[in-house]
PDB file of the backbone (N, CA, C, O) and the ligand in Angstrom, with CONECT records:
HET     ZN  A 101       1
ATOM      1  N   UNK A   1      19.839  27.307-110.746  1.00  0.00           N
ATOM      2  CA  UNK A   1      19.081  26.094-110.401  1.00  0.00           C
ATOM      3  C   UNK A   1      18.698  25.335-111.664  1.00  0.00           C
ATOM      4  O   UNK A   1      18.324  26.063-112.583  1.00  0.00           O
ATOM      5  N   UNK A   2      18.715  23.653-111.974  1.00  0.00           N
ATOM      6  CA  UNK A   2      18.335  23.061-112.367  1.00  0.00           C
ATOM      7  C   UNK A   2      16.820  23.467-112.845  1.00  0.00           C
ATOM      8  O   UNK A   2      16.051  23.783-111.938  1.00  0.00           O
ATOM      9  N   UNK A   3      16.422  23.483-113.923  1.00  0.00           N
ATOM     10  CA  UNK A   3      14.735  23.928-113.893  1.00  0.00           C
ATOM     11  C   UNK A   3      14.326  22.005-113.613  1.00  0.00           C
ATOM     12  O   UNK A   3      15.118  21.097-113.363  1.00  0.00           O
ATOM     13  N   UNK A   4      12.948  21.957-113.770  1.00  0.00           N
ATOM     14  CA  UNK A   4      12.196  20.938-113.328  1.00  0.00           C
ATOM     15  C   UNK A   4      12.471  20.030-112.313  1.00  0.00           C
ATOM     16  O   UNK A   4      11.744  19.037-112.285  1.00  0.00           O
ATOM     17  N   UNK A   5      13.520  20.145-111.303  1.00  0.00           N
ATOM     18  CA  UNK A   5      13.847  18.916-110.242  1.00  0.00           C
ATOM     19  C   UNK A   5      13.279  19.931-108.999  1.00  0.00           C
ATOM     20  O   UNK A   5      12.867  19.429-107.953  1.00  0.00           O
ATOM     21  N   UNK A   6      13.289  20.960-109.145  1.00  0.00           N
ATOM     22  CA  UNK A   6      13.323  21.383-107.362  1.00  0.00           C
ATOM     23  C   UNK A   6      11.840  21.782-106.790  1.00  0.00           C
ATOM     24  O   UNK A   6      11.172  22.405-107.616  1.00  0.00           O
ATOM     25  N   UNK A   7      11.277  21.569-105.687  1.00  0.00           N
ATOM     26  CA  UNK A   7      10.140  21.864-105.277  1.00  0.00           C
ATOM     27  C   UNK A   7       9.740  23.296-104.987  1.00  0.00           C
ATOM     28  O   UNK A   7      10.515  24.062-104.414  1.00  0.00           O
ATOM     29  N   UNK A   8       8.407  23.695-105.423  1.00  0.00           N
ATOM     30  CA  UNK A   8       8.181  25.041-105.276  1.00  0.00           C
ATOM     31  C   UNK A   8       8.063  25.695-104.062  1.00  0.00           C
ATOM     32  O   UNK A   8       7.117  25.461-103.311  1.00  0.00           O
ATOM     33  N   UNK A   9       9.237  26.771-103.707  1.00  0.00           N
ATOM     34  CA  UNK A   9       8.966  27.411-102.465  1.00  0.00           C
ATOM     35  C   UNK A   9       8.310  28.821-102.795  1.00  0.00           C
ATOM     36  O   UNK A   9       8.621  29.776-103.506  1.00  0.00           O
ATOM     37  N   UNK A  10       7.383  28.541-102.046  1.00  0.00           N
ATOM     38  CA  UNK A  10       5.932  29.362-101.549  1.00  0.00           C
ATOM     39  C   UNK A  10       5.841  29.603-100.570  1.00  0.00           C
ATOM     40  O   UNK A  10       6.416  29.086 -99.613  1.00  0.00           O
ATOM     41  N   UNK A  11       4.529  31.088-100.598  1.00  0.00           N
ATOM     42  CA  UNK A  11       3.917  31.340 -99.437  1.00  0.00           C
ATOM     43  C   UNK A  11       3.265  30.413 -98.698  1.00  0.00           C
ATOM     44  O   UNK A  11       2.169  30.023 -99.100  1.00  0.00           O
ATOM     45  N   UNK A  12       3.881  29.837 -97.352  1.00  0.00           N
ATOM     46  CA  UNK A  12       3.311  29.155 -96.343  1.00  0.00           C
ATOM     47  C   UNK A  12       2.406  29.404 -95.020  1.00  0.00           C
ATOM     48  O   UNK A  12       3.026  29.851 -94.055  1.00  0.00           O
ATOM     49  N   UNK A  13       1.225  29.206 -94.877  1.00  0.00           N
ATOM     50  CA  UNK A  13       0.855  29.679 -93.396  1.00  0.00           C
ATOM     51  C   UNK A  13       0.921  28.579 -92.828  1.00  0.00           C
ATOM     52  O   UNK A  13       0.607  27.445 -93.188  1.00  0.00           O
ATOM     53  N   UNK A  14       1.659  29.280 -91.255  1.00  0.00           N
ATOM     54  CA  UNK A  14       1.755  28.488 -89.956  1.00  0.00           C
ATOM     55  C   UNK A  14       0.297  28.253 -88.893  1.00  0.00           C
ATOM     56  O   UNK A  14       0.091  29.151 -88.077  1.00  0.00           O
ATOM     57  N   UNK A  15      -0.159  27.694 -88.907  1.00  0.00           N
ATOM     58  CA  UNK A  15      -1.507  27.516 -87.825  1.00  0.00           C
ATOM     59  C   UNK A  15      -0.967  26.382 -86.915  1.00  0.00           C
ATOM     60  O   UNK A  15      -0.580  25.214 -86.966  1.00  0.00           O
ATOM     61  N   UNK A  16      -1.225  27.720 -85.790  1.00  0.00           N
ATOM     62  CA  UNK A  16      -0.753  26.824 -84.120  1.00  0.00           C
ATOM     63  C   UNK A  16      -1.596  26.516 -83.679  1.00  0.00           C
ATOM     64  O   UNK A  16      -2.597  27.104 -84.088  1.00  0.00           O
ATOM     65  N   UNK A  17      -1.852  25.340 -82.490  1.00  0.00           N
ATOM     66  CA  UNK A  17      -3.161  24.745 -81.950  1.00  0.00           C
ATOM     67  C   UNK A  17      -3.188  25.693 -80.899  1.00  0.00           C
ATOM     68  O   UNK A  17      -3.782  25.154 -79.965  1.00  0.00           O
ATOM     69  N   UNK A  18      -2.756  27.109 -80.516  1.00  0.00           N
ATOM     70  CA  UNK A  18      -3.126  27.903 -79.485  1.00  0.00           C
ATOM     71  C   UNK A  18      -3.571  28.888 -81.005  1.00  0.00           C
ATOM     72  O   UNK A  18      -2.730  29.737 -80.711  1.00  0.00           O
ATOM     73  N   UNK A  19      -3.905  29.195 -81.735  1.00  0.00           N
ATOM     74  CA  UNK A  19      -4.851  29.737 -82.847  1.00  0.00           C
ATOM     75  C   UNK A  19      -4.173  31.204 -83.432  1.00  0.00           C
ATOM     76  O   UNK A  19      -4.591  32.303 -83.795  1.00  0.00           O
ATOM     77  N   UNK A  20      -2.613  30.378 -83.261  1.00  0.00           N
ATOM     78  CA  UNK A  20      -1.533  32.019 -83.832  1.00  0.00           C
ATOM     79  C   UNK A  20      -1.291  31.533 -85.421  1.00  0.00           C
ATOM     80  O   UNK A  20      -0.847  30.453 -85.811  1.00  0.00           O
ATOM     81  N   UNK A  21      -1.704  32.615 -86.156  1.00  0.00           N
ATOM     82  CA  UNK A  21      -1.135  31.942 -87.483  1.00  0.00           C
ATOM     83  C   UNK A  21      -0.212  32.806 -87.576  1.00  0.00           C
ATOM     84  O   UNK A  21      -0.167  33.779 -86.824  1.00  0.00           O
ATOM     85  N   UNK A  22       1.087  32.466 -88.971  1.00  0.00           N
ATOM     86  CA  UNK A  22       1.990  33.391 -89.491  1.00  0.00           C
ATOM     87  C   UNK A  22       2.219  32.925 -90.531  1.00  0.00           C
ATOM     88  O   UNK A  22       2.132  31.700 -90.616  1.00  0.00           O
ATOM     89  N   UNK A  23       2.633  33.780 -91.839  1.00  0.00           N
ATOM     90  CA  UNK A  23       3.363  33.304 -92.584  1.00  0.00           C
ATOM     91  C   UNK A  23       4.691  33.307 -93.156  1.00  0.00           C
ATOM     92  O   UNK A  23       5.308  34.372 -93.124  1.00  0.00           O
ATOM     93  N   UNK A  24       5.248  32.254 -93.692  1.00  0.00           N
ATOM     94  CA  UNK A  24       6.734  31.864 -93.719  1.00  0.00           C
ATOM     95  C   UNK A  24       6.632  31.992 -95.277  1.00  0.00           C
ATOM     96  O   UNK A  24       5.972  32.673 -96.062  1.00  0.00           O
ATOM     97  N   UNK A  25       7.616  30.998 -95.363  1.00  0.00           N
ATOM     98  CA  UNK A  25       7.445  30.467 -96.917  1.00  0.00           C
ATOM     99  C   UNK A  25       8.035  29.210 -96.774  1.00  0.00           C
ATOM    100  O   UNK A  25       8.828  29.087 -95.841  1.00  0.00           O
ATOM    101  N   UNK A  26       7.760  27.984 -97.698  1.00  0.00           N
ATOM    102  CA  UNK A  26       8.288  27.047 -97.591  1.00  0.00           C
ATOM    103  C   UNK A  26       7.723  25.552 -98.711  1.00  0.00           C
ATOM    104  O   UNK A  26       6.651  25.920 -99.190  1.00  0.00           O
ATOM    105  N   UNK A  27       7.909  24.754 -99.006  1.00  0.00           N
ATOM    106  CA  UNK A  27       7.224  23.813 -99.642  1.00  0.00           C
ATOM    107  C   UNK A  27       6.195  23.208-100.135  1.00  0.00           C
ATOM    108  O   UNK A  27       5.877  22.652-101.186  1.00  0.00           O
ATOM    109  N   UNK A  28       5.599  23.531 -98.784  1.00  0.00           N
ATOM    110  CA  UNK A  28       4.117  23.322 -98.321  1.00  0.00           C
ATOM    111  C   UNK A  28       3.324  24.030 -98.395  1.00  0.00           C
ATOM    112  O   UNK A  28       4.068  24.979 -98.148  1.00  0.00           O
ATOM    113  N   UNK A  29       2.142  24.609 -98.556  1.00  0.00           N
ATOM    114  CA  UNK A  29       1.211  25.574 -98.628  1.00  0.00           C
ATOM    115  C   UNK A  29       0.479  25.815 -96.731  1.00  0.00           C
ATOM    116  O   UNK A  29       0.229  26.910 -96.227  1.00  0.00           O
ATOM    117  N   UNK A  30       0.300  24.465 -96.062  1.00  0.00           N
ATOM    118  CA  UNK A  30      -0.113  24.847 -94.919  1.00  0.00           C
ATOM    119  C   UNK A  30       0.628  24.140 -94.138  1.00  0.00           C
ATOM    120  O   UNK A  30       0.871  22.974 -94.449  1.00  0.00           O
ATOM    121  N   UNK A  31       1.263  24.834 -92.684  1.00  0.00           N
ATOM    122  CA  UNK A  31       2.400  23.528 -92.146  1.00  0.00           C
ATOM    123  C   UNK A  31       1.399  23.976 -90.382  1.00  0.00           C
ATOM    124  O   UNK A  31       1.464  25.147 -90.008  1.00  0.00           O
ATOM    125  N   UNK A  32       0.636  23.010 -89.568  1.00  0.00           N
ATOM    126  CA  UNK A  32       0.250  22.944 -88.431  1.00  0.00           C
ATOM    127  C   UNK A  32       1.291  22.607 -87.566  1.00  0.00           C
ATOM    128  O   UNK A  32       2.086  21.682 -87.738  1.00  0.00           O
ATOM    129  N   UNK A  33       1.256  23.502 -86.492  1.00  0.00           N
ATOM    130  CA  UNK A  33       1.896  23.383 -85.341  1.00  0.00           C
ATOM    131  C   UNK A  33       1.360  23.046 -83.943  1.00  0.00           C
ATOM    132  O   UNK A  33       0.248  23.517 -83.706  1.00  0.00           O
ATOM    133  N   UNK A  34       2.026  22.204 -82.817  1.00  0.00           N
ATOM    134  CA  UNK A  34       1.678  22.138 -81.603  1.00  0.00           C
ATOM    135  C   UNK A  34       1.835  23.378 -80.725  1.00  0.00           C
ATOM    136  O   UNK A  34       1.136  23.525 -79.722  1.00  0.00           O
ATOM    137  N   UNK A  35       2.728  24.246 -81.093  1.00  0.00           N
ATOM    138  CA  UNK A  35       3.474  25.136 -80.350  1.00  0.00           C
ATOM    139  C   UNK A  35       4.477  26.227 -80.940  1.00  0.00           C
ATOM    140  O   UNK A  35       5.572  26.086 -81.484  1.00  0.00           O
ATOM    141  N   UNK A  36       4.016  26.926 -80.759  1.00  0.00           N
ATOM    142  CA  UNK A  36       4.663  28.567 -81.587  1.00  0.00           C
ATOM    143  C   UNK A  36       5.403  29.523 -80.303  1.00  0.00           C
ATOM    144  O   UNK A  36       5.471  29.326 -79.090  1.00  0.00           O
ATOM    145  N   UNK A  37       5.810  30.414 -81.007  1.00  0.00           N
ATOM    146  CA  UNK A  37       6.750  31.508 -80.394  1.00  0.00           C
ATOM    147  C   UNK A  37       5.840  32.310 -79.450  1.00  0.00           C
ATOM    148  O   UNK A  37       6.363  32.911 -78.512  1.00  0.00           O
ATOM    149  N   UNK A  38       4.116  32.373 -79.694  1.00  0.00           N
ATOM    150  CA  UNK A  38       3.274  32.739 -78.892  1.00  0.00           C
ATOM    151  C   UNK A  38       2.812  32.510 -78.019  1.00  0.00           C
ATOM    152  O   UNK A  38       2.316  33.328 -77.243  1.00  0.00           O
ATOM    153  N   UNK A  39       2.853  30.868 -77.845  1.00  0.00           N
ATOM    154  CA  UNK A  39       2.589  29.975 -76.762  1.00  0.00           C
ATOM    155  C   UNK A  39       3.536  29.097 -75.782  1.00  0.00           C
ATOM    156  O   UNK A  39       3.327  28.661 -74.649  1.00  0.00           O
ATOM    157  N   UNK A  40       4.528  29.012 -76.546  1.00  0.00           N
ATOM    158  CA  UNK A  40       5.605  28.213 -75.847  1.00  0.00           C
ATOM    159  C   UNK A  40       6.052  28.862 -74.905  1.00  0.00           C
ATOM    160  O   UNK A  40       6.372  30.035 -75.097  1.00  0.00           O
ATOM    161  N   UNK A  41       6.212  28.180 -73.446  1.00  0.00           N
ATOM    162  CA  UNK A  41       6.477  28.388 -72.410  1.00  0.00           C
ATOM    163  C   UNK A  41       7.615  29.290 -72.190  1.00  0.00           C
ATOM    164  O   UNK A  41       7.433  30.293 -71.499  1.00  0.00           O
ATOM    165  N   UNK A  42       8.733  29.056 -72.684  1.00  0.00           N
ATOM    166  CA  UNK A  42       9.668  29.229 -72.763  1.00  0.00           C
ATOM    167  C   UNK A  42      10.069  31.255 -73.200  1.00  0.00           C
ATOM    168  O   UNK A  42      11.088  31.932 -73.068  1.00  0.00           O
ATOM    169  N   UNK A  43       8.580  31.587 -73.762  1.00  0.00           N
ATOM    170  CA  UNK A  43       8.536  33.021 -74.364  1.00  0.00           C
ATOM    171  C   UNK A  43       7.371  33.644 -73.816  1.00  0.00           C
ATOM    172  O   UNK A  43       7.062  34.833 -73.900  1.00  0.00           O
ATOM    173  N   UNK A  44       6.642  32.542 -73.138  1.00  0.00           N
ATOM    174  CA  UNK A  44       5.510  33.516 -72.733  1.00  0.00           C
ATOM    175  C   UNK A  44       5.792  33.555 -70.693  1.00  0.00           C
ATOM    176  O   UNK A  44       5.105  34.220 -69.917  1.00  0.00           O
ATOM    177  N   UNK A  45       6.981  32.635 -70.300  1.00  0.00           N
ATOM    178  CA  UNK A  45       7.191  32.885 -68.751  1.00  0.00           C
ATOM    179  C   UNK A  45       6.443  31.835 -68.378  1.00  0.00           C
ATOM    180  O   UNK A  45       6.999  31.055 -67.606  1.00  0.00           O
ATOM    181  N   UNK A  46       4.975  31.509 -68.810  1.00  0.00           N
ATOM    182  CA  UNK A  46       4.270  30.426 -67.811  1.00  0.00           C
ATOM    183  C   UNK A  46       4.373  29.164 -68.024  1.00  0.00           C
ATOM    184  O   UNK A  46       4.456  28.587 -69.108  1.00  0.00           O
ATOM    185  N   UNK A  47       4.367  28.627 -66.714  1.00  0.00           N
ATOM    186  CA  UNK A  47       4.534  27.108 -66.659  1.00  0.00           C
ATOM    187  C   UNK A  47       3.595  26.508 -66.872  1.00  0.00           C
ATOM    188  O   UNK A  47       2.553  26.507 -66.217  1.00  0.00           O
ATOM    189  N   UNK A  48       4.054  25.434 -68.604  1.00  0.00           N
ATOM    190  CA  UNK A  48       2.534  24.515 -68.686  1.00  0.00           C
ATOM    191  C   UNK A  48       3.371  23.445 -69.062  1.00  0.00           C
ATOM    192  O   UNK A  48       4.524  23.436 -69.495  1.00  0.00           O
ATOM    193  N   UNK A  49       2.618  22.602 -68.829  1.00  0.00           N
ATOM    194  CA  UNK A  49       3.306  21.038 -69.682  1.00  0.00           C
ATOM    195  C   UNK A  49       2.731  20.420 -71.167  1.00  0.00           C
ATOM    196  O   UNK A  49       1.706  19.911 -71.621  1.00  0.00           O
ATOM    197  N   UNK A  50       4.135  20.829 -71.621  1.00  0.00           N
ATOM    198  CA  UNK A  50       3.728  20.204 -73.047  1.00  0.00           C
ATOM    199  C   UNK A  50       3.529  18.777 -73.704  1.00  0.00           C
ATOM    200  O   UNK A  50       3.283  18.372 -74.840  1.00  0.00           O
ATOM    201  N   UNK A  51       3.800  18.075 -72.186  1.00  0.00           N
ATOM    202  CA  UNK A  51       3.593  16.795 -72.749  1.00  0.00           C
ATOM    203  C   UNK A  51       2.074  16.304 -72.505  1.00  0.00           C
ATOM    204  O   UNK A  51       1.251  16.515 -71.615  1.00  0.00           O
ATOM    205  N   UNK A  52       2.076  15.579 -73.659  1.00  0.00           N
ATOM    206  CA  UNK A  52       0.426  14.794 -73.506  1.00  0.00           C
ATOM    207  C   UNK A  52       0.462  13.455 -73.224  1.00  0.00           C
ATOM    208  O   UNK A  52      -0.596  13.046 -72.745  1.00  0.00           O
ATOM    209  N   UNK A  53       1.514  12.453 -73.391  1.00  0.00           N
ATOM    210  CA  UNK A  53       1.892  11.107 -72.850  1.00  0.00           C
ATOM    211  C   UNK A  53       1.819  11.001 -71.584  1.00  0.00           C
ATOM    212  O   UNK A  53       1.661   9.885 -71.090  1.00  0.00           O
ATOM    213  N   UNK A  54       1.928  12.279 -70.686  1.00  0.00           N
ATOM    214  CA  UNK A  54       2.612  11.656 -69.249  1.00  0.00           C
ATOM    215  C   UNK A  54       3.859  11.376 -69.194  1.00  0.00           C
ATOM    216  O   UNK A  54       4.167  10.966 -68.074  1.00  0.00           O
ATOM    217  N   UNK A  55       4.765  11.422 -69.965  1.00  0.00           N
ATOM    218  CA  UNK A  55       6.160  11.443 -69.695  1.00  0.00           C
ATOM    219  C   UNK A  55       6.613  12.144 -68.702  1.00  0.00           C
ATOM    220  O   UNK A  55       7.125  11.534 -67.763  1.00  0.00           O
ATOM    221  N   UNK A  56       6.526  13.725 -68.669  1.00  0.00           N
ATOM    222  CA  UNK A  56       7.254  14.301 -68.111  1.00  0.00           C
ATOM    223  C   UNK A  56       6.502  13.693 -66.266  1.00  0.00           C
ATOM    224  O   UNK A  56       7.341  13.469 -65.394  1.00  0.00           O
ATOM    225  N   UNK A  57       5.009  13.508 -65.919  1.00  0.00           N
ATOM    226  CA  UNK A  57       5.165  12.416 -64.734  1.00  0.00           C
ATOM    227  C   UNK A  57       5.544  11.350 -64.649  1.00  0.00           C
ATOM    228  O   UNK A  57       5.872  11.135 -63.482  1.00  0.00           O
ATOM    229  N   UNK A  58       5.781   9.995 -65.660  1.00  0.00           N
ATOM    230  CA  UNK A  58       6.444   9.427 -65.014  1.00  0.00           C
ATOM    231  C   UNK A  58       7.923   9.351 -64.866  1.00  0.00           C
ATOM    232  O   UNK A  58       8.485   8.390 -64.340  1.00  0.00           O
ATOM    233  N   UNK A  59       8.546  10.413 -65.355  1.00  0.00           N
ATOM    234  CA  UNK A  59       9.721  11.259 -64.919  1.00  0.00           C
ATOM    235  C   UNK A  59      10.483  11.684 -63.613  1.00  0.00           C
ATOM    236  O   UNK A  59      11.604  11.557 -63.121  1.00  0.00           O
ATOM    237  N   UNK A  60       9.312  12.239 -63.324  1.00  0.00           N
ATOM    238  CA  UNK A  60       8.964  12.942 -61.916  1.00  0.00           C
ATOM    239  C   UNK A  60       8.742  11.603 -60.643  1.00  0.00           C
ATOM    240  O   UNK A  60       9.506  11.526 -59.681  1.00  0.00           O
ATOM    241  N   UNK A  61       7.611  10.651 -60.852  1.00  0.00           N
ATOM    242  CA  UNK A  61       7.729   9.479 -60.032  1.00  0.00           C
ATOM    243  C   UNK A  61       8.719   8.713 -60.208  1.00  0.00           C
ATOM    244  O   UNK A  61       9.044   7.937 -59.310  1.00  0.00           O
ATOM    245  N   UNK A  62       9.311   8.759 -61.235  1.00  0.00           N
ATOM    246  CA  UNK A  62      11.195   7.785 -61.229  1.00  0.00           C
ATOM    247  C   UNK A  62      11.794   8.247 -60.250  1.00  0.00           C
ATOM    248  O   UNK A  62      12.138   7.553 -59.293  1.00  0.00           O
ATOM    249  N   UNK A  63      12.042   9.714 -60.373  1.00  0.00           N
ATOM    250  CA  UNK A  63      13.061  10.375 -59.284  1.00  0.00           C
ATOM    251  C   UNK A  63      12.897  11.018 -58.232  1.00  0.00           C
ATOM    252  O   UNK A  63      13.776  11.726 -57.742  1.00  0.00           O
ATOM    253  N   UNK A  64      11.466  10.816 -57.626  1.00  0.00           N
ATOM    254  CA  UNK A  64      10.921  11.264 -56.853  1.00  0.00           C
ATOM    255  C   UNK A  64      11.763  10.763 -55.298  1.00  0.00           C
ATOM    256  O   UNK A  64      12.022   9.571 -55.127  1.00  0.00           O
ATOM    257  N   UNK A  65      11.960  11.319 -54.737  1.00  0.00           N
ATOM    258  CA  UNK A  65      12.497  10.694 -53.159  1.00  0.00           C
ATOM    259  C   UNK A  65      13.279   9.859 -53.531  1.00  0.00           C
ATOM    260  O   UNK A  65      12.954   8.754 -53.098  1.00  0.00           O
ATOM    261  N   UNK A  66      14.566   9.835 -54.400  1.00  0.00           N
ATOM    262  CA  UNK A  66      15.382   8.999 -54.587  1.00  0.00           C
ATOM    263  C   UNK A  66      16.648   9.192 -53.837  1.00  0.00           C
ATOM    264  O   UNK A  66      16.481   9.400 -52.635  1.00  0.00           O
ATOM    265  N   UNK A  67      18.212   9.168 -54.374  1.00  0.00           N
ATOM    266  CA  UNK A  67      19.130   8.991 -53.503  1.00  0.00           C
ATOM    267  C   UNK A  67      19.617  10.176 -52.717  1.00  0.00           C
ATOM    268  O   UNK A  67      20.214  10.136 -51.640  1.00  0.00           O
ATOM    269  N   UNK A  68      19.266  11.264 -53.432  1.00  0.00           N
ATOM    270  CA  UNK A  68      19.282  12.622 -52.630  1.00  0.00           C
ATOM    271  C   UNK A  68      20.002  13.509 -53.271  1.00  0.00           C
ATOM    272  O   UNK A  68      20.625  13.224 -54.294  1.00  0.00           O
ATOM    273  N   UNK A  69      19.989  14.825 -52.668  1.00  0.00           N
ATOM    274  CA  UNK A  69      20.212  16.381 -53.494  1.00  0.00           C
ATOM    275  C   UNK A  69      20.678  16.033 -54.830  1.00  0.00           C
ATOM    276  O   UNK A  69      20.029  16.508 -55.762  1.00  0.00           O
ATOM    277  N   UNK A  70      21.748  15.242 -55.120  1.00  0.00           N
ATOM    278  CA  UNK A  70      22.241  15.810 -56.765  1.00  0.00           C
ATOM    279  C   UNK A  70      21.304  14.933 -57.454  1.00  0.00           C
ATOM    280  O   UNK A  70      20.777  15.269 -58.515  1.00  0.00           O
ATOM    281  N   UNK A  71      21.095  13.883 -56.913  1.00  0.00           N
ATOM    282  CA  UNK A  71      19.843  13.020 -58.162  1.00  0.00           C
ATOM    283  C   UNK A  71      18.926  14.052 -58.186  1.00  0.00           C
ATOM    284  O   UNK A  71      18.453  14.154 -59.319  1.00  0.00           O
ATOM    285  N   UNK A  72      18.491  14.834 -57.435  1.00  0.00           N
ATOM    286  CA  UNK A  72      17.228  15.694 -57.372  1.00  0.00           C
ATOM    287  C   UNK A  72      17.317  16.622 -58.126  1.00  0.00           C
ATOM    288  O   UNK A  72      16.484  17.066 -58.916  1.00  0.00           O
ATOM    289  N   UNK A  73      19.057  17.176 -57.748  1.00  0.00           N
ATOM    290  CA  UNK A  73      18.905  18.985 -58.924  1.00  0.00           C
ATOM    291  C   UNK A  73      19.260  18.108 -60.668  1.00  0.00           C
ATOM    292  O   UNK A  73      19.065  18.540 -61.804  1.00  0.00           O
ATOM    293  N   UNK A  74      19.708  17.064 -60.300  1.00  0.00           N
ATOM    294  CA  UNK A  74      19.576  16.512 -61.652  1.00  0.00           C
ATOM    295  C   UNK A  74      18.658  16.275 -62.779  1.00  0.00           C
ATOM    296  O   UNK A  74      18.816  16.441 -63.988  1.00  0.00           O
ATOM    297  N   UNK A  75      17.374  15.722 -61.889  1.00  0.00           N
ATOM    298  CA  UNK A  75      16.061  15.804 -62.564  1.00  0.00           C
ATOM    299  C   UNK A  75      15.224  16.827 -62.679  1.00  0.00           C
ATOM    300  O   UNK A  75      14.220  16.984 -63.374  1.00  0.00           O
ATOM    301  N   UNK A  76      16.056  17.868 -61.492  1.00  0.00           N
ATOM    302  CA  UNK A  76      15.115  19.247 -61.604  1.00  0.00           C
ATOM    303  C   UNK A  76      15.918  19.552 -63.388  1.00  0.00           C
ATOM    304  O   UNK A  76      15.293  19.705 -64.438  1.00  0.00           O
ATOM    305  N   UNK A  77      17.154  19.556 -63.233  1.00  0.00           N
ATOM    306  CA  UNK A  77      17.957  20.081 -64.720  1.00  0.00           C
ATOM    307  C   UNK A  77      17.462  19.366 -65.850  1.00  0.00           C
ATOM    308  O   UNK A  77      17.497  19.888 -66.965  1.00  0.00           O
ATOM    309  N   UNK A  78      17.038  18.304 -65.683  1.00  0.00           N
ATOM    310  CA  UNK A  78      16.654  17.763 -67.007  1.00  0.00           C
ATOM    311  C   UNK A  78      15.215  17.887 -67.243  1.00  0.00           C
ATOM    312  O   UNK A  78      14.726  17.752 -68.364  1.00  0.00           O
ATOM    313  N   UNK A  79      14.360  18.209 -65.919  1.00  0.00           N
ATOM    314  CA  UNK A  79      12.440  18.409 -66.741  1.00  0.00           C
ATOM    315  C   UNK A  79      12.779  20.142 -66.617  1.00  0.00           C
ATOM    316  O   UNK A  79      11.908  20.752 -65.996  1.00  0.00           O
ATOM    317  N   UNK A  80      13.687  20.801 -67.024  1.00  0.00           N
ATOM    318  CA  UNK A  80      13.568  22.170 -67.265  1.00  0.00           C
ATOM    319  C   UNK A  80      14.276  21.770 -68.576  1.00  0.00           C
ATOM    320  O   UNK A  80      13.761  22.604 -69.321  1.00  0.00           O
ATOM    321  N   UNK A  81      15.189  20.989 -69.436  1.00  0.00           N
ATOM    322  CA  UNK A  81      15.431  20.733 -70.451  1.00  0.00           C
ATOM    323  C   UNK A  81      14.244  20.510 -70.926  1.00  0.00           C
ATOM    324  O   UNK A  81      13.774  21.457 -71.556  1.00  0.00           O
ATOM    325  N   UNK A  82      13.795  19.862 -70.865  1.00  0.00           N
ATOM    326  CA  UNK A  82      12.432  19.166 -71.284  1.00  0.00           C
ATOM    327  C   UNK A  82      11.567  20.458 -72.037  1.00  0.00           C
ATOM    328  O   UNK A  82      11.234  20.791 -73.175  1.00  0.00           O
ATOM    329  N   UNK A  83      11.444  20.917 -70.730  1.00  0.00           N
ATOM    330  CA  UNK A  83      10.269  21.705 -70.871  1.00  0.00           C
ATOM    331  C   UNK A  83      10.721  22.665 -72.093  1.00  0.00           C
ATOM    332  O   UNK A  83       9.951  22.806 -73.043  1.00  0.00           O
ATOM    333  N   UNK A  84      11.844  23.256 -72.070  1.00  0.00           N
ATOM    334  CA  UNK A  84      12.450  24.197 -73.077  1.00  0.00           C
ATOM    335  C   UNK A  84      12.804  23.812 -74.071  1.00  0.00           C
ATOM    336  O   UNK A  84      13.116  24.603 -74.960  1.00  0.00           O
ATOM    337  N   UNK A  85      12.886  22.101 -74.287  1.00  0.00           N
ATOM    338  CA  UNK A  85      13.335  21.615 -75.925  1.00  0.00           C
ATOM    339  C   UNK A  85      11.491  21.449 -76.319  1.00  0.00           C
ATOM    340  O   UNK A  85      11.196  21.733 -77.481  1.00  0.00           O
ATOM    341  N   UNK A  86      10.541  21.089 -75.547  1.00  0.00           N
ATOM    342  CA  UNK A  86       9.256  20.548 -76.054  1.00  0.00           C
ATOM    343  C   UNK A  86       8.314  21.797 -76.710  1.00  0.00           C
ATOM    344  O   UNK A  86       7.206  21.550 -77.186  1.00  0.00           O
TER     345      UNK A  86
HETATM  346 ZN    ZN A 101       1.006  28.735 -80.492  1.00  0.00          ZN2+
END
């Protein structure tokens, strides 16, 4: 490595807003998270919504009672994307 151009990688702690810390290493000294491996739906089984906009309802009222079954398993397939990319 180049000496003096590159940024110091360090011990980093992770602090999640469900109150899991860990540490990594990385650039930063403290990196805050919405959502960790402890809380995210996706690892803990339960269904919560990670959105705070309301997106994922007005999602749900777009396609609500619309043209029928495949528009439906369609939007069922995409707010389970959702939920598992958020
Ligand atoms: Zn968390």
């Amino acid at each position: 490595m180049k000496p003096g151009i590159h940024p110091r990688y360090q011990r980093a702690t992770v602090q999640c807003a469900c109150g899991n810390n860990f540490v990594t290493r990385s650039t930063v000294p403290v990196i805050h998270v919405e959502v960790c491996g402890k809380c995210h739906p996706y690892f803990t089984g339960r269904q919560k919504l990670m959105d705070t906009a309301g997106r994922v309802e007005r999602f749900r009222q777009k396609y609500r009672g619309g043209a029928g079954g495949a528009g439906a398993a369609g939007a069922a397939g995409a707010a389970g994307a959702d939920k598992a990319a958020g």
